[in-house]
C-alpha positions in Angstrom: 0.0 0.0 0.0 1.2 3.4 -0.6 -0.6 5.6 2.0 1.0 9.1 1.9 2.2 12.1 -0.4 5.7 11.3 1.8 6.2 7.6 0.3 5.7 8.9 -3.0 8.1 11.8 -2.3 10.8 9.6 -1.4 10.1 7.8 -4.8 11.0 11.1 -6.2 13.7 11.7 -4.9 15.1 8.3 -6.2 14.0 9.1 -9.7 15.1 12.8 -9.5 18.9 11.6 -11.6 17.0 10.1 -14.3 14.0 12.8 -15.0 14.7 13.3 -18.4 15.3 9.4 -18.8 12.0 6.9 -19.9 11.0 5.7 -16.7 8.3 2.8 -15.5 7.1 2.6 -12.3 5.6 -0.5 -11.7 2.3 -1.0 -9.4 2.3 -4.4 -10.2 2.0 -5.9 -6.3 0.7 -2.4 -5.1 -3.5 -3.5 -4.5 -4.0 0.3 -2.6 -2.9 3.9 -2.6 -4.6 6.7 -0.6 -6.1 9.7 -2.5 -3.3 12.4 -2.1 -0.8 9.6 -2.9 -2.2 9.4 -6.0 -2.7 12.8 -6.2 1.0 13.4 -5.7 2.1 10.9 -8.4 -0.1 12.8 -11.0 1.8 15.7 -9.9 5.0 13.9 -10.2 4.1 12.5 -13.8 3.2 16.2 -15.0 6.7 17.0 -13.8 8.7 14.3 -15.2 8.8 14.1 -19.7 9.1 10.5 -19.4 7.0 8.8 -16.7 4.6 5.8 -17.5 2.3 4.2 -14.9 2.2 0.5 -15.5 0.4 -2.8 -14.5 -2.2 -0.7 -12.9 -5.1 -2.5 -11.5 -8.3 -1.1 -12.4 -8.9 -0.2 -9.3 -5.9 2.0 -9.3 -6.2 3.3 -12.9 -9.7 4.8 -11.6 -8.6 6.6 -8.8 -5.7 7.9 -10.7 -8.8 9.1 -13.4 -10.9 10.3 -10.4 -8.1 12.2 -9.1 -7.1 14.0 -12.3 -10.5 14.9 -12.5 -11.3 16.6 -9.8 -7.9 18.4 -10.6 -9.2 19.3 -14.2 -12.0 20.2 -12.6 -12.2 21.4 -9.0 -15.4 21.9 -6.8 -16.5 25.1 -6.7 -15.9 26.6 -2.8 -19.3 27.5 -1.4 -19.9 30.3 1.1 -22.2 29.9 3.9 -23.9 33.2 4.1 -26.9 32.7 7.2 -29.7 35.6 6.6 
């Protein structure tokens, strides 16, 4: 499971020597990922030219779409105004 923007971070940090390289990362045995770690991998993959995604489950290719959705986009912010 990846559960947090920090895992996903240190991933980065790993790949950070070979950003302009083609590079795979593999979710192959990875069944659950939280919402801002998936988040912060579609931040990651906007950052780096060369970045695939693959074996995803469908699971996992569906909350990467869900996510980029809501970042495409966002929820408008309601004010509560009480008369």
């Amino acid at each position: 499971m990846v559960s947090s923007r920090d895992v996903v971070k240190r991933i980065v940090r790993e790949l950070k020597p070979y950003k302009n390289e083609e590079l795979i990362l593999d979710f192959k045995d990875i069944e659950i990922i939280s919402r801002s770690a998936a988040d912060e991998l579609l931040n990651i993959k906007a950052q780096f030219q060369h970045l695939e995604f693959a074996n995803l489950s469908l699971d996992l290719a569906r909350l990467l779409r869900a996510v980029a959705a809501s970042k495409a986009y966002p929820e408008k912010s309601v004010t509560f105004q009480p008369q």
